[in-house]
N, C-alpha and C positions, 0 to 999 in steps of 0.2 A: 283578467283583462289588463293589457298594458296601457299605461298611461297613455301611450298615443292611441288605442282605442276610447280609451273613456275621455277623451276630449272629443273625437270624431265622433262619440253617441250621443253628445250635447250639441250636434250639428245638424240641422235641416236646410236643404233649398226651397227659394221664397221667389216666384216669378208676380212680376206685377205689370198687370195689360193697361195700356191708357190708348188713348184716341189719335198719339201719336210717334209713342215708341213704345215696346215690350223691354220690360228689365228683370234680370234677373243676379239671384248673388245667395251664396252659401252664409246663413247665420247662424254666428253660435247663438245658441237662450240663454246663457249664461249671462252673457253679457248685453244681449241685444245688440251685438254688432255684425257687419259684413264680418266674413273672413277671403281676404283678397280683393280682388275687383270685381263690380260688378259686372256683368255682361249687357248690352244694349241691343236693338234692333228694331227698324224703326216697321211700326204695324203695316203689315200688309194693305192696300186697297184692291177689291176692298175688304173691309175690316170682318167678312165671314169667319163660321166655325171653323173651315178645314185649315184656310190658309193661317190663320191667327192658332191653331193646334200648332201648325208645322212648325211655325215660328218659335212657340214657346218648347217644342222638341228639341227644338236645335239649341237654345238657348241650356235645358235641361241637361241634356247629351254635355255638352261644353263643359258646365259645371262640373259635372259626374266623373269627368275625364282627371281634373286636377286628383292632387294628391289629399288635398284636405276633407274631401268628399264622401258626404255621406254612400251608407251601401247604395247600390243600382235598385234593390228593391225597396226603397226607405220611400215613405210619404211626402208628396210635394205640395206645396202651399201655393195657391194661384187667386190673384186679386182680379175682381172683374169689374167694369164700370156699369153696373145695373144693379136693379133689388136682385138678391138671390134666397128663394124659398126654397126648403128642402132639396138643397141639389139645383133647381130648377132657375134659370134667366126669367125674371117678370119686366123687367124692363133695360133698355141699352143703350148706354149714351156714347153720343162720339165714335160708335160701329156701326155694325150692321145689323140692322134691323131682324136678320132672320134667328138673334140669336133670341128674340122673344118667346119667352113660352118653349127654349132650347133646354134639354134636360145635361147641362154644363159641368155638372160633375162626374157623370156616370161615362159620357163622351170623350172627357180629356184622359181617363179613367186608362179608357181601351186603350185612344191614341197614345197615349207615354207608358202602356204595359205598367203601371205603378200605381199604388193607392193617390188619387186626387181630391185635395179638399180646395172648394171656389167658395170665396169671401166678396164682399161689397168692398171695392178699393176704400172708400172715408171709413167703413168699419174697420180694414186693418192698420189702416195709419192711427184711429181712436186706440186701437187695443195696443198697439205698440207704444204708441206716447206717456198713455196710463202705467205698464207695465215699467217702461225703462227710459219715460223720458219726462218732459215737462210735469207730468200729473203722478209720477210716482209717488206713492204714499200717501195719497189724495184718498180719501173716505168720501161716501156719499157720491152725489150725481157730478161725473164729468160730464160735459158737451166739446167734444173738440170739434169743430168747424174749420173747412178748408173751400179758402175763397179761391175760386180759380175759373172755368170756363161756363161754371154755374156755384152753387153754395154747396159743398158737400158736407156729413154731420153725421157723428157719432154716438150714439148717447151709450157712456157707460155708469154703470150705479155699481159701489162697493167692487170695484175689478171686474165683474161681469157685463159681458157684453150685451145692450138690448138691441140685437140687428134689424138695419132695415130703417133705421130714424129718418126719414126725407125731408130735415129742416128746411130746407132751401126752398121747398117748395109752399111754404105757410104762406098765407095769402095778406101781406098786409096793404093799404089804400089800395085795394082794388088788385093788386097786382100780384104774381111769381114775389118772394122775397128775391129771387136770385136772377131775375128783368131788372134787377133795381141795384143790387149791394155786391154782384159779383167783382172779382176781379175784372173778369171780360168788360162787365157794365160798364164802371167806371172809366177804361180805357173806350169803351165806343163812343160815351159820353163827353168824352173829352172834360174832364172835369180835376180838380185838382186836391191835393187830401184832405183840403180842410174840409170843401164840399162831398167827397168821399163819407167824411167820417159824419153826417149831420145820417146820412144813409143807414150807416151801419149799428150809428145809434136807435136809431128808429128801430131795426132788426133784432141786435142784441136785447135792447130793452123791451122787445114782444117777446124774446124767448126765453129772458131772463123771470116774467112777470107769468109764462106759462110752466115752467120747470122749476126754479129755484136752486139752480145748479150752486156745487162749490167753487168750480172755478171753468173758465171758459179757456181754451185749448185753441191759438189760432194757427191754421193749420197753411201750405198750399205756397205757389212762388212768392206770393206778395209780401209774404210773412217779414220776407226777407227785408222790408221795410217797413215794419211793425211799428218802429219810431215815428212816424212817419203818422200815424194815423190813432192807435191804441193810446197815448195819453190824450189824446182830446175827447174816450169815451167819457162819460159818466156813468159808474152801475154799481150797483152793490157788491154784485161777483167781481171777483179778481180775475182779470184779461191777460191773459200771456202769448208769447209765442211760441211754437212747437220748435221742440229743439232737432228731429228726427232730420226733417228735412224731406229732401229726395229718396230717402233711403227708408221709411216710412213703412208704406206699400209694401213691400220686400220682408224688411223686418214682419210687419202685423201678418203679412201670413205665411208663413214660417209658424210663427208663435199659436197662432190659429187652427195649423193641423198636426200641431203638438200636442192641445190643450183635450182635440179631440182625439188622438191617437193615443193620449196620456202617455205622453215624452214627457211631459214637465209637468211639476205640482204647480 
């Protein structure tokens, strides 16, 4: 194998579907970086199975085309914004509804003729962060948390991933956690960070008092003003911000249907 193949076999495509654009970018695991630029395209409405396949085909197609590209028959990593059990969509946020109870693996499967593994978008950003960002070499329970148009949440323990965690939806005074501490909240509420952060303490300090994590992983656009709000926590666990970013998504699943196709230790 020549060098430029055994670099291109450390390469997977990592497509990541949100509620208002599909991304997509070739990462090395090595590093957990893009290689190149990402690709964008903003989701179909509405946000169904066939139109939102096409999308992330053409996106796929694109990538495949470059020089650094993985083979045409190599495993694709696709991030989805609902629970995803066994293959299967149990719930859908920010699409379309018909993808509930949509058998999402086996379907995109066909559509892109290639092995398809679908992940919970906050699960691939948790495993990508743990793996090569914020939480690397972090033992014990991470929680990373991405505040955005609701709470989304990660839980991973010792590297391994527990899928499926729906922090956001714990119920604290009566309420959603994520009616109350979201990104989105805040801005509807017109409220400002200091009053933000009385929110999020209330939150962190339920999930800090129900897990016992080692460090909290903040995830999501907000993040981007972490200063702004994380020193006025109090908590025992150490609060950070996720360093991935936008590229997150992309990365965690990548990493995702490597870990199950055993491309990477």
């Amino acid at each position: 194998m020549s060098k430029s193949d055994k670099k291109k076999s450390r390469y997977v495509i990592g497509v990541d579907i949100g509620g208002t654009g599909i991304k997509g970018g070739i990462v090395d695991l090595k590093k957990g970086k893009l290689v190149g630029d990402r690709v964008r395209i903003d989701t179909p409405r509405p946000a169904a199975p066939e139109p939102v396949a096409d999308v992330v085909a053409k996106i796929v197609e694109e990538l495949t085309a470059r020089d650094d590209a993985p083979d045409r028959d190599s495993p694709i990593g696709v991030t989805f914004p609902g629970i995803i059990q066994h293959g299967v969509a149990r719930s859908a946020a920010n699409v379309d509804k018909s993808w509930i109870d949509f058998g999402i693996n086996e379907y995109f499967t066909e559509h892109l003729g290639r092995p398809v593994e679908v992940i919970n978008d906050a699960d691939a950003a948790g495993l990508a962060e743990v793996r090569y960002g914020a939480g690397k070499g972090v033992d014990g329970t991470v929680l990373v948390i991405t505040l955005g148009t609701g709470i989304g949440s990660a839980f991973v323990f010792d590297g391994q991933l527990v899928p499926n965690a729906e922090l956001g939806h714990l119920e604290i005074d009566g309420f959603d956690a994520e009616t109350k501490a979201s990104a989105v909240a805040r801005e509807r509420d017109g409220i400002g960070w200091e009053d933000y952060s009385v929110r999020l303490q209330r939150y962190f300090s339920h999930v800090e008092f129900l897990f016992s994590p080692e460090l909290f992983i903040v995830g999501g656009g907000i993040s981007k003003r972490a200063d702004e709000y994380l020193p006025l926590l109090k908590l025992r666990t150490p609060i950070i911000p996720a360093e991935l970013k936008n590229e997150a998504g992309i990365v965690g699943a990548a990493l995702q249907v490597a870990i199950h196709h055993k491309l990477t230790k």
